[in-house]
N, C-alpha and C positions, 0 to 999 in steps of 0.2 A: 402482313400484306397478303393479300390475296389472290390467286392466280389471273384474273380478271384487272384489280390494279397493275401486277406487274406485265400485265399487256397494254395494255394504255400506257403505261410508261415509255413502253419499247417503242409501239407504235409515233407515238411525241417526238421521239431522240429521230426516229425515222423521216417524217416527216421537216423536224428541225434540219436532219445532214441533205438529205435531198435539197432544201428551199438553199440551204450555203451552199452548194455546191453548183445550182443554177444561178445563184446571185453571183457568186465568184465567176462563171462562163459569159454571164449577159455582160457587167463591168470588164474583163479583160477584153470580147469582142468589140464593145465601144471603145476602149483606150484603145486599141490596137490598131482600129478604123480611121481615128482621129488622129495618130499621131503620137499618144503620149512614151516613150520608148525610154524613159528615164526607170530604172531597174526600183526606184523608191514607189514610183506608183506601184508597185505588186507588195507592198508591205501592208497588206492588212489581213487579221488573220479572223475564222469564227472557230468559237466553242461551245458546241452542245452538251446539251442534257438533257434528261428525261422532264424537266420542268423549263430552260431558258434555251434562247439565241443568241449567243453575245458576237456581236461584231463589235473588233478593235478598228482602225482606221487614221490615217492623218488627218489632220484638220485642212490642209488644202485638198482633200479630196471635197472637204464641204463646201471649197473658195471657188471649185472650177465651177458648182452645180450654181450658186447664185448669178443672177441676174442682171442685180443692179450695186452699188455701192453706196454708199452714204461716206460724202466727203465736207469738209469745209465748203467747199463751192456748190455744192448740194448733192442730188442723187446723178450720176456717173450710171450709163448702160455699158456691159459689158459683153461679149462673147460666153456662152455657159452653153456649159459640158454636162448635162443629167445623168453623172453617171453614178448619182448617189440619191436621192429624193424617188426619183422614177422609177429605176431600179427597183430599190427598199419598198416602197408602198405599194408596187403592184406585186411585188411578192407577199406580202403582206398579206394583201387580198384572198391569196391563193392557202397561205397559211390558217385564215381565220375558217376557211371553206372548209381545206382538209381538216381541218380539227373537230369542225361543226358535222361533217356528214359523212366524214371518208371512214370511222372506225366502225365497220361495218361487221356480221358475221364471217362472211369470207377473208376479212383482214384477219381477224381473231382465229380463224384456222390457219392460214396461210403462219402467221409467228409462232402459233401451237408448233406448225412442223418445222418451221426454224429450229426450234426448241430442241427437237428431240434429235 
């Protein structure tokens, strides 16, 4: 590896802990606004690396974000909570940016002097 890969790597894990660490603030200010106070909605956890994102999560965290249902008696609207679809994709957004134009020369010195 190369001194230049393993800046880009760094930079990646960086970029990856910052985008968790806003998605974990924007989701607990929305439960927190709405109501959800059950100590299970704070069970989801991320894991970085220099290459992935990984968010864990309940599956009723995907149930509040839906809209509608699909029943025997047809589609059911419901109250929805985006605190998972909305969240995720506009960060997303944010990620695809930083990745695309934020690994600049001054980033590449700035983790050089982390470095040392």
């Amino acid at each position: 590896m190369t001194t230049d890969d393993i800046l880009k790597g760094r930079f990646v894990k960086r970029v990856f802990d910052e985008t968790a660490a806003d998605i974990e603030k924007a989701q607990n200010k929305y439960m927190n606004s709405r109501g959800f106070e059950s100590p299970d909605w704070n069970d989801r956890t991320f894991q970085t690396s220099d290459s992935a994102l990984t968010m864990y999560h309940l599956g009723k965290h995907r149930f509040v974000d839906i809209k509608t249902l699909n029943t025997k008696e047809g589609k059911k609207k419901k109250k929805n909570h985006p605190i998972h679809n909305r969240i995720i994709f506009g960060h997303y957004n944010f990620i695809i940016r930083e990745l695309k134009y934020g690994f600049t020369d001054a980033v590449k010195e700035e983790l050089k002097q982390l470095e040392k």
